[in-house]
N, C-alpha and C positions, 0 to 999 in steps of 0.2 A: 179739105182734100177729099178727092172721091175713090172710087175702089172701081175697076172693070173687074164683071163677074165672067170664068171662064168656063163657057156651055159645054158640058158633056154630055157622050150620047147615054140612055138610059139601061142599065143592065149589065154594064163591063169595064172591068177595072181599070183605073188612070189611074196615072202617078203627076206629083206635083214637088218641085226642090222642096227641102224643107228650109222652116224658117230658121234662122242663126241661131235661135234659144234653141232648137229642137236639135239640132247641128251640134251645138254643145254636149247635150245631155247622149246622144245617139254614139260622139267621141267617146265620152264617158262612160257608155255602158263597151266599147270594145274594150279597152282598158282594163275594166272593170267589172265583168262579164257575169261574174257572181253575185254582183254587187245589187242589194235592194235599198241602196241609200237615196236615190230619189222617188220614192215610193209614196203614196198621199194617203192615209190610212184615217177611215170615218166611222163612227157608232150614233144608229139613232137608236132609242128607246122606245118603242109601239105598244100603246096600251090601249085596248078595245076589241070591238072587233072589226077585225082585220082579213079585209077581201083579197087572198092572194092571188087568184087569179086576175084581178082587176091590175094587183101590184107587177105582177109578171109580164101583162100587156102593155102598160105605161112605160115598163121598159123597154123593153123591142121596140117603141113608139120612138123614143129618144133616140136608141141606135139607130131608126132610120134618121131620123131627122136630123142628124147631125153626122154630119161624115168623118167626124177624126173620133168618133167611138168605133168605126170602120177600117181604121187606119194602118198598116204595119211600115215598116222602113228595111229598104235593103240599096244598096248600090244596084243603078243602071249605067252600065258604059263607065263603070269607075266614078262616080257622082252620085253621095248622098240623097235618097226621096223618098219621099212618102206616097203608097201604095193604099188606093183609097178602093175597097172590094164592094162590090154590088148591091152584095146581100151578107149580113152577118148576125150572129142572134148570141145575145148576152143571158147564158145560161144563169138563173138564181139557185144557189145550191143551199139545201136545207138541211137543217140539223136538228132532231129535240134532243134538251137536255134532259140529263137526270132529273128526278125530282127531287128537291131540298129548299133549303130556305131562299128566300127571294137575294140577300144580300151575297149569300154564298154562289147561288147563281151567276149574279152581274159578275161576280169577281171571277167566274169561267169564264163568263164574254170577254171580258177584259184579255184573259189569258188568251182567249183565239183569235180576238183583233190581234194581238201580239204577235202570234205564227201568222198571220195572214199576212203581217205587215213584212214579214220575211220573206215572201214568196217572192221570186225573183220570173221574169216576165222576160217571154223571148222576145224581141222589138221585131222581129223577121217574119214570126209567124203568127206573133197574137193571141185572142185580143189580151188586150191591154186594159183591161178591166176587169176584179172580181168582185161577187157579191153573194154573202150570206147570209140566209135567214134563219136567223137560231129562235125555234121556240120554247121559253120560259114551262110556260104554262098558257089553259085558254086565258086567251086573251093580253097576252104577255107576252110579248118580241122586242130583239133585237136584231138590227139592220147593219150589218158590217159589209164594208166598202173598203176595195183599193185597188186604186189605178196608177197607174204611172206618170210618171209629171211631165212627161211628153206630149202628153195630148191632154193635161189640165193643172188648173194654177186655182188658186182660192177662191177667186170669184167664179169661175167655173164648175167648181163641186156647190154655190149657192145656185147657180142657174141650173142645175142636172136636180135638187133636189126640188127648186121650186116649182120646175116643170112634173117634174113625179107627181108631185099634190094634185096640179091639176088634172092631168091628165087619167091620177088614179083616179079623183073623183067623175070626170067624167066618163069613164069606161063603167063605173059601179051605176054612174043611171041611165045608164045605154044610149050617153050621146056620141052624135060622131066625132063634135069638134072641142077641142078643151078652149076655145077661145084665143091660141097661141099661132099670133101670124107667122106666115112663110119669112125663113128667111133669105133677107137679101142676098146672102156670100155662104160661101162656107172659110174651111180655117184655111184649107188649100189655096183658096182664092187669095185671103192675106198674105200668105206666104210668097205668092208669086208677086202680089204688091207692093212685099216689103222689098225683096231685091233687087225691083223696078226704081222703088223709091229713094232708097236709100243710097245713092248713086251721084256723078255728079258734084255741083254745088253745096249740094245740101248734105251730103257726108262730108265734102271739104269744111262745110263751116259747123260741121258738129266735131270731126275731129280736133281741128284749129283749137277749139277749147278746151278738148278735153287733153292735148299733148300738153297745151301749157299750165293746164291746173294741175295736171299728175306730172311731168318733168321729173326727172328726181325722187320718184319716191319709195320709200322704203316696200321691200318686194314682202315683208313678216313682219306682224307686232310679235313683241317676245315678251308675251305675257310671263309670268312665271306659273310654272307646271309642278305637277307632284309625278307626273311619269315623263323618260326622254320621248322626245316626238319620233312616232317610228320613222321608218325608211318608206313605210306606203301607207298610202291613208287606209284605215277599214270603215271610217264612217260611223262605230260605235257610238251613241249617247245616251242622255237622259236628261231630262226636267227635274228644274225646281222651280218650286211657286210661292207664291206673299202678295201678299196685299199692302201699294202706300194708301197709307190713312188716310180718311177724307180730311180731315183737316189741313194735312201737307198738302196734299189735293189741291184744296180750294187756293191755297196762299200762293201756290204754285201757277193757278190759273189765273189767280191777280197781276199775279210776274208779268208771266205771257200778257195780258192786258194790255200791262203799262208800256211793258216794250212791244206794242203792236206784233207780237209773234205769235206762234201756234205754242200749244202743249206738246206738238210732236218737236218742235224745235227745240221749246225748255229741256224735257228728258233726253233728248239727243246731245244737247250740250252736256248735262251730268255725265251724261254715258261716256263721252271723251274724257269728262274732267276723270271717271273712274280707271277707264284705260291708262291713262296720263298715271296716274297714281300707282297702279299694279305695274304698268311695265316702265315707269319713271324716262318715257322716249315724250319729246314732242313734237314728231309729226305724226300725225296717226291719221288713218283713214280706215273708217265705216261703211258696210257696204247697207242700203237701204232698197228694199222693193216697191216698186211702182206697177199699177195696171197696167200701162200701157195700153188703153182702151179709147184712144182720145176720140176715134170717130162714133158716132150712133151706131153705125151698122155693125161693129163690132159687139157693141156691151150683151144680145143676147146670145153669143156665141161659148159653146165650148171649146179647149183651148188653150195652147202654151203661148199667153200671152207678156206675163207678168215679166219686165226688165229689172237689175240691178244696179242702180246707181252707185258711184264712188264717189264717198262723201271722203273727203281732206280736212283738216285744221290744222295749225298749228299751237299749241297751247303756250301762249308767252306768261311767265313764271309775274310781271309784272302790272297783267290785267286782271280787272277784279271779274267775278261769276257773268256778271251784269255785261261787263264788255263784249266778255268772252262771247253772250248768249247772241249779241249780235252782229259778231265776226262770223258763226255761225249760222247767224240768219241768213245775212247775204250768200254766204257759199253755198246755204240748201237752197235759197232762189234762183241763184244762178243753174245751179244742176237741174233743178226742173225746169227750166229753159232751153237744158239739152238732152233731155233726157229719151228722145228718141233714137239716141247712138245704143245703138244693141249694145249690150255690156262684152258679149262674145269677140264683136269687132276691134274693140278698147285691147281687149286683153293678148289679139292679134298685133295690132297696130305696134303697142307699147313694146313688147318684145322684151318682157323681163324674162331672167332665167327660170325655166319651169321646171319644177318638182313634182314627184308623185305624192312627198311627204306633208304637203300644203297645199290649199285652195289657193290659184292666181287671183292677185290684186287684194282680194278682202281674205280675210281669217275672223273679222268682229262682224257680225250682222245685227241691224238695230230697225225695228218694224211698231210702227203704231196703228192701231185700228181703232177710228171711234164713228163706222158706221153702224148701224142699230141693229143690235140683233134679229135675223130673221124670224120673221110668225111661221108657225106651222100652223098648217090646217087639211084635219082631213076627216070625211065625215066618218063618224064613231068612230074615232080614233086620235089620241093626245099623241105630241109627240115633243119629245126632247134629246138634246145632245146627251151622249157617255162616255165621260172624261175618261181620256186613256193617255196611258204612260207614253212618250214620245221614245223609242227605242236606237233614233237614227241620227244622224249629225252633220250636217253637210257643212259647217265652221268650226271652229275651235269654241267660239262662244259666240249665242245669240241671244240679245234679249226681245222679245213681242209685247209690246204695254198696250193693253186692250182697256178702252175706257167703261166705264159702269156708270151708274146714274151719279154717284157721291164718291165712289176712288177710284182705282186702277190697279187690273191686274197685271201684274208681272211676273211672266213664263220666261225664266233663264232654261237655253237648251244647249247642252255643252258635250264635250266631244270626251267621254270617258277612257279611251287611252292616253288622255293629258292629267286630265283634273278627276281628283276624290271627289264622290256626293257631299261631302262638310267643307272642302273649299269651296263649292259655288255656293255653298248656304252663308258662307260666311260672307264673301263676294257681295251676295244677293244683298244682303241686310246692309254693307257698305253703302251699296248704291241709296238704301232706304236714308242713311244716315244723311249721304252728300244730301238727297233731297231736303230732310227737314233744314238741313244747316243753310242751303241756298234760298228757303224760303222764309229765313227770319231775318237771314242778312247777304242778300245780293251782292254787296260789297268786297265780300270776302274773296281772295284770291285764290287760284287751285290748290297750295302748296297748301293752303290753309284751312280749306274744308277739312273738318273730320270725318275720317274714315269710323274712327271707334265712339262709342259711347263712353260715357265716365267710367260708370261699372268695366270696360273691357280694358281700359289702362291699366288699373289698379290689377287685371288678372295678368296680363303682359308683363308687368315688371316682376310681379312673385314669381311669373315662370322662367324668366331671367335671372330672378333673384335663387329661386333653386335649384338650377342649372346650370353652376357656376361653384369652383374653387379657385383655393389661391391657385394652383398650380395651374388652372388653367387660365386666369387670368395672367399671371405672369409667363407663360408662355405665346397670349397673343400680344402682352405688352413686347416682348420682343422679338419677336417675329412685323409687328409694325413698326419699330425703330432699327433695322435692320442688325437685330443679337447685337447691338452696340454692349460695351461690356458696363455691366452695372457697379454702382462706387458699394462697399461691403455694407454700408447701412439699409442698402434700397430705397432708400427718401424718399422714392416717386412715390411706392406703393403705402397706401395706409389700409386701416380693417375696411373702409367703408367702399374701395376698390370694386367695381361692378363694370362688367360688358352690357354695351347697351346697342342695337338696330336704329339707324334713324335714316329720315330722310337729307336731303340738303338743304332743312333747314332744320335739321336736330329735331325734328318731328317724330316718334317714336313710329315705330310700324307696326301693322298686326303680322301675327304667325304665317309665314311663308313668305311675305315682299320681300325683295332683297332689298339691301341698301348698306351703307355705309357702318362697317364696325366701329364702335365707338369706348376708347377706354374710360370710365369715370371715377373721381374719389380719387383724381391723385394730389399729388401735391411734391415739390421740391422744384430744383432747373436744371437737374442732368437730360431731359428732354431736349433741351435747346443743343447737345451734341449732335442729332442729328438732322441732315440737311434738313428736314422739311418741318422742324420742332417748332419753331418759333410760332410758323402760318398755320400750323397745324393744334396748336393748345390754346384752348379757348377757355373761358370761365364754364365750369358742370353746373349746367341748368336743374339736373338731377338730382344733385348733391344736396343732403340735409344739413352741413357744416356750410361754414363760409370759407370763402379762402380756394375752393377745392377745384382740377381744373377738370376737364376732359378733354381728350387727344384722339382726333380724327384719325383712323389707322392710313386712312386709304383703301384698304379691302373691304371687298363688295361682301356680303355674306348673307346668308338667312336664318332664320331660327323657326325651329317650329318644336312644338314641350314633346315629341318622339325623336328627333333627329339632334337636338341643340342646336350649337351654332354649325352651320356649314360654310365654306371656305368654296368662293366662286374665284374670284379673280381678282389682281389686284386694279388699280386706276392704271397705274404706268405700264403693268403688263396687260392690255385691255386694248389700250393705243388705237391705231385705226382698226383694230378689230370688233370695234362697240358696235360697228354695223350686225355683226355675226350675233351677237345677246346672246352665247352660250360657252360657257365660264371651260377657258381655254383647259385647265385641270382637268377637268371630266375627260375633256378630249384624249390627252397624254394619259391618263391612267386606263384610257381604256386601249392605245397602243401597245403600255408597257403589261397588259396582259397576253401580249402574243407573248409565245416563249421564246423567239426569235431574237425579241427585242431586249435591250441591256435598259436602254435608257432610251427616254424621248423627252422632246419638247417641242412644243406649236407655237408660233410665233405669226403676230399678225401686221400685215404692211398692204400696202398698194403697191399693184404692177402699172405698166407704160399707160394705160388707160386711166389710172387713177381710181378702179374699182378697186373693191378690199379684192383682199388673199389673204389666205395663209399658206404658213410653209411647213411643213414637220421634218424637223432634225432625227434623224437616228442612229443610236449606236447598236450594233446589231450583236447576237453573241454568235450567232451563225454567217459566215462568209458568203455563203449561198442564198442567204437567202432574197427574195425579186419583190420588186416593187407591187407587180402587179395582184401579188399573193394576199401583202400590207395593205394595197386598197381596197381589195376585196372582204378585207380581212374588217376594217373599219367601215365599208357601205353596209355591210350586215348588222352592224350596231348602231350607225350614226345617220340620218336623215343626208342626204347627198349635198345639202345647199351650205353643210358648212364641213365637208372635208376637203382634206387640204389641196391647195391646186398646186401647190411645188413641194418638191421632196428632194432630201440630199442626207446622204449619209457620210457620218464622220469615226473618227476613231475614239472620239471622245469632246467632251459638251464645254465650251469654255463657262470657267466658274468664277466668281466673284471672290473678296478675301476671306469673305463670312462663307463661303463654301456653297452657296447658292448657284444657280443657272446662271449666267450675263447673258438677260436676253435681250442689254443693244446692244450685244457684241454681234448677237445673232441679227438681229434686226439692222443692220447694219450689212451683215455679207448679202439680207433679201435687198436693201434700198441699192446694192452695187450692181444686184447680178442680173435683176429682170430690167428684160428687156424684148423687143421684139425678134418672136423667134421665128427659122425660116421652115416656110409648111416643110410637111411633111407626103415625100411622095408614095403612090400605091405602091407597093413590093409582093403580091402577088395578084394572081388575074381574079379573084372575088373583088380586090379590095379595086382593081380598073374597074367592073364591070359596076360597081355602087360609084365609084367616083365618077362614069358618065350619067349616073340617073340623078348624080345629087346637082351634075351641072345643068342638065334639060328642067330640072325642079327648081333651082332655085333660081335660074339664068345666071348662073355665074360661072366664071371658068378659072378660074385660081382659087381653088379649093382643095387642104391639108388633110390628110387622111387621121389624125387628129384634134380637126376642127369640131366645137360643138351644132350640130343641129341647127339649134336656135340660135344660140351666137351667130350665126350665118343669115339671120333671116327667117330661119321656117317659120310656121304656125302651122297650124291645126290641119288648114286645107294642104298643104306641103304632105304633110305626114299621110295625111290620106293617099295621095300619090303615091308616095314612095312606099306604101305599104304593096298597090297595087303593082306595081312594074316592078318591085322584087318578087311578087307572087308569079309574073308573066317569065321574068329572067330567069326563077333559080327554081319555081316550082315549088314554092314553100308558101304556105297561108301564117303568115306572122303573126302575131296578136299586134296591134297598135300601141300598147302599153311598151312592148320591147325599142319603137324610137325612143320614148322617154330613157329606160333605164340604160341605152347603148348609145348614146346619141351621137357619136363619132365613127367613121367609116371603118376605121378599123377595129372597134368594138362592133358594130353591126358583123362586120366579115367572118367573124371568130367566131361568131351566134350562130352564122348560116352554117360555117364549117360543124361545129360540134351538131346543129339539127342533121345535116344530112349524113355525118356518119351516126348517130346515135339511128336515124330511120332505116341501116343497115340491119339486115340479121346477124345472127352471131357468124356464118360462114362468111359472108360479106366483110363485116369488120375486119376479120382474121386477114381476109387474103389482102384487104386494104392496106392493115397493120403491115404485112408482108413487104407488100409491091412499096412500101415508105422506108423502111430499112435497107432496098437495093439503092437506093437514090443518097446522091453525093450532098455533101452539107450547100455548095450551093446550089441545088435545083430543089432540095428540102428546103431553105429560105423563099425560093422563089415562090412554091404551092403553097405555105404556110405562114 
């Protein structure tokens, strides 16, 4: 496929659409306005001597030559573009450091890559590139760099650096040309060839595959966390690193060998089998980066070129490592076969419910590199990388396995308002374990890789074994047989009685997985009282006596040697709410901290559609109190994608004989009561005036003033719309983040009303306030 280059005249700004990744990131920064999370952050190390002016020319050389280092983005006529300026010059800004020791030195660069990598970059006005030159001492620099991932991707900071080389050298011996041909296009040019292309047939049959590989699929892995997932992303992280051994290594590469597959395959299939193991789901999907560079005229471009693929599997409990690698083979060939569907598109197309508290489609990113490291060269002057702390997160968790001559490194980078630095260390080392385990026996099933080492079982159970009395073991003994009442001997319980975490296959767990309470060390058959006694008591694999059984509680829990055990949910109270992975309790205790409230309970079911919900029961201790108080009251705590979509309040909770909640009595009033409700009409003239813009936006005309956004259809370019033609109708510049949080028309209306009186003065309000208290209850409904 070829590329028309589009001639402009010499000296005067044009603008060009931009491409769907720059589209993406461009949404994301209105959202997100403060946000330096797609930020690209570099350190070289410079030792010689070093011709700055020669360094300060070669760059200017670059900015001309390349037009998306010239580049800002703003809306024309209500449509995203990139604004490509004439002439623009990339100031190098310098600093000397104090003098002190060389390693005490690095360790300031380090600190000022860090602020640099903070700096947040207007897209509107530019540029969109910084760069520092700290000098050590003679002879002694460092080269900090960061631009914004709008106008470059990884293989793009390797072509900006290798052109530097040259072009330094050749300014230092006063040639005119570094040897670097004209290029064919620029990024503008792409961008108008992507939208050209991507059109037609060839979106129809890239779509086609990818609705029916993703169909269905789950919108979150629910890993387990050591913090609740906020309500908005901040994008915080941080790295950790390890090395697998070369010998896993190589046995590893033998794998790949025998099964005709790649190394990036092998560790990709771990990486699921680890996923599968932490969040105990098996559909999962990976998201993986690709070049996107298929044409020649592309590769020497700078450039937001890079796409993310969605990678799916599902993990069947009855294939062994070996199957599984090549279940996996074929679905990573297939996606590179499709892999020119912009991921932006996908993520429109699919029309999952979107949150601000989640990345769409992926939350795991899994990346291999085992191109060669690049040569530097520059005359008198050495040059090398300076590893720096990754401070930013754009997943929940990502791993990068970058190959070396004899192992592989591995960069976990994870999202620190979820996970402690010692649960991805811990994580990190799993994965090293699944590796060796996969490499000495391929056969082995997922259930059956180990997670732990020998050494780390033996620390598991003593922390289980110290973490434990009678009293607490006899209180989850009955609390799992529902306080059936015990015969006066306690028969069940003997000394050797111990709570144990497992998997479903009595696999013991490390610290934090949830899984399966488990009672062990009992013994008698008062057990078999209750209904699920019999299916539920098995021989204790545990146990150091014979004879002795253990008893599947059904409660889901975790333990960790600061917390003990923790109580998530049970199986039967979980029901179709397993979509949601977050342990219905949390939810209700953090209701039953409004003071409003007496009592709650969340209950999980499917509405007419057959997607989950949940519904929240309340008993209130105040008469007055409103719903919309309750919701607001819960979005400020809980991530929006698992609060409840129905509410009903009662006078009190129906209870079981043991005095418990009956939540199928409850589940039971949600399977009667949902059903298809009828829209809801505008009831003042803000809430007509958004319901004509949402019908010219989304072409529809039967539209609820309650209806969600996206539930309706929207995406991305919708939103952009409707940001603009509220800005034309009511004279308010919205931030784009507010469709997400308000995505119904009568929550938009409410917004505009409180913006435009809140834009009053204080006499303004007042007489506002006023001119509202003459007005009768029904003309007060109609304005408000």
């Amino acid at each position: 496929m070829t590329m028309n280059v589009a001639p402009q005249e010499d000296q005067q700004a044009y603008y060009f659409p931009m491409s769907f990744a720059q589209q993406r990131l461009w949404l994301f920064q209105q959202m997100q306005p403060d946000s330096a999370a797609y930020n690209i952050t570099g350190a070289l190390r410079l030792t010689g001597r070093l011709d700055i002016a020669a360094l300060e020319q070669a760059l200017q050389q670059i900015v001309q030559r390349h037009e998306i280092l010239r580049t800002t983005f703003r809306q024309v006529q209500g449509e995203p573009s990139q604004w490509v300026e004439p002439g623009a010059k990339l100031i190098l800004e310098q600093q000397v450091l104090a003098k002190a020791g060389l390693d005490q030195q690095l360790q300031v660069c380090r600190e000022l890559a860090a602020q640099l990598a903070g700096f947040v970059f207007d897209l509107e006005t530019g540029p969109l590139m910084k760069l520092q030159l700290l000098t050590l001492a003679e002879g002694e620099y460092v080269l900090l760099s960061v631009v914004h991932h709008i106008i470059s991707d990884g293989w793009s900071m390797g072509v900006f650096v290798d052109e530097l080389m040259k072009l330094y050298a050749s300014n230092q011996q006063g040639q005119a040309a570094a040897g670097l041909p004209e290029l064919e296009i620029q990024y503008g040019d792409y961008a108008l060839w992507q939208r050209e292309w991507f059109t037609g047939d060839i979106r129809a049959q890239q779509m086609d595959y990818w609705q029916k590989q993703l169909a269905g699929m789950p919108p979150l892995i629910s890993l387990p966390t050591d913090y609740p997932r906020p309500p908005i992303q901040r994008f915080q992280g941080a790295t950790t690193m390890l090395q697998l051994p070369a010998q896993t290594t190589a046995a590893l590469k033998t794998l790949a060998s025998q099964e005709n597959a790649t190394m990036n395959m092998v560790l990709l299939t771990v990486y699921f089998v680890l996923l599968h193991r932490y969040s105990q789901e098996q559909d999962l999907v990976v998201g993986t980066p690709v070049a996107n560079r298929n044409q020649h005229e592309l590769e020497p471009l700078i450039g937001f070129f890079v796409n993310t693929l969605v990678l799916r599997t599902r993990i069947e409990p009855h294939l062994s490592f070996r199957a599984l690698l090549q279940q996996v083979k074929a679905m990573a060939l297939a996606a590179f076969d499709h892999q020119d569907c912009p991921f932006e598109q996908l993520v429109d197309q699919l029309k999952q419910k979107r949150s601000l508290s989640y990345s769409p489609l992926i939350q795991a990113l899994f990346t291999y590199q085992n191109a060669p490291e690049q040569v530097f060269k520059l005359p008198g002057v050495s040059i090398s990388h300076l590893q720096l702390q990754r401070d930013n997160a754009q997943f929940d968790l990502a791993l990068m396995a970058s190959e070396n001559a004899n192992d592989i490194s591995l960069e976990f980078s994870y999202n620190t308002d979820l996970f402690k630095p010692e649960t991805i260390e811990v994580l990190a080392h799993h994965f090293v374990n699944c590796c060796q385990a996969v490499s000495v026996n391929p056969e082995l099933k997922p259930e059956a890789i180990p997670l732990l080492e020998i050494a780390d079982y033996h620390t598991v159970f003593n922390a289980w074994k110290e973490s434990q009395t009678v009293e607490l073991v006899e209180r989850s003994v009955m609390a799992a047989i529902g306080r059936m009442p015990m015969d006066s001997e306690a028969t069940y319980l003997t000394g050797n009685a111990r709570l144990y975490v497992a998997d479903e296959d009595l696999n013991p767990l490390p610290f934090g997985l949830p899984g399966e309470l488990c009672v062990g060390g009992l013994s008698g058959t008062c057990l078999i009282e209750n209904p699920h006694g019999s299916e539920r008591l098995l021989p204790d694999p545990f146990a150091n006596q014979s004879g002795a059984s253990l008893y599947r509680t059904g409660y889901k829990v975790k333990f960790t040697p600061e917390q003990g055990f923790e109580f998530i949910y049970h199986s039967d109270q979980q029901g179709a709410g397993k979509r949601f992975r977050v342990g219905l309790g949390e939810m209700e205790s953090v209701l039953r901290s409004h003071d409003a409230v007496k009592e709650a309970a969340i209950v999980a079911g499917v509405d007419h559609k057959q997607d989950s919900v949940l519904t929240a029961y309340i008993v209130s201790r105040n008469e007055d109190i409103e719903l919309a108080e309750l919701s607001e009251y819960l979005a400020e705590r809980l991530p929006d994608y698992i609060l409840p979509g129905e509410w009903q309040f009662l006078a009190e909770l129906p209870l079981t004989i043991n005095g418990e909640i009956d939540r199928p009595a409850l589940q039971g009033s949600i399977d009667q009561g949902l059903g298809q409700e009828p829209l809801q009409a505008p009831e003042n003239e803000i809430e007509e005036k958004l319901l004509h813009i949402w019908q010219q936006v989304l072409l529809l005309t039967e539209i609820g003033t309650e209806q969600n956004f996206f539930d309706l259809g929207g995406h991305s370019l919708n939103a952009i719309q409707i940001v603009s033609r509220i800005k034309q109708e009511f004279s308010l510049d919205m931030p784009m983040r507010t469709i997400f949080e308000k995505p119904s028309i009568k929550q938009l209306a409410e917004w505009i009303l409180m913006t435009q009186f809140n834009a009053l003065d204080d006499d303004e309000q007042e007489q506002f306030l006023d001119e509202l208290a003459q007005l009768s209850d029904d003309e007060l409904d109609s304005l408000i």
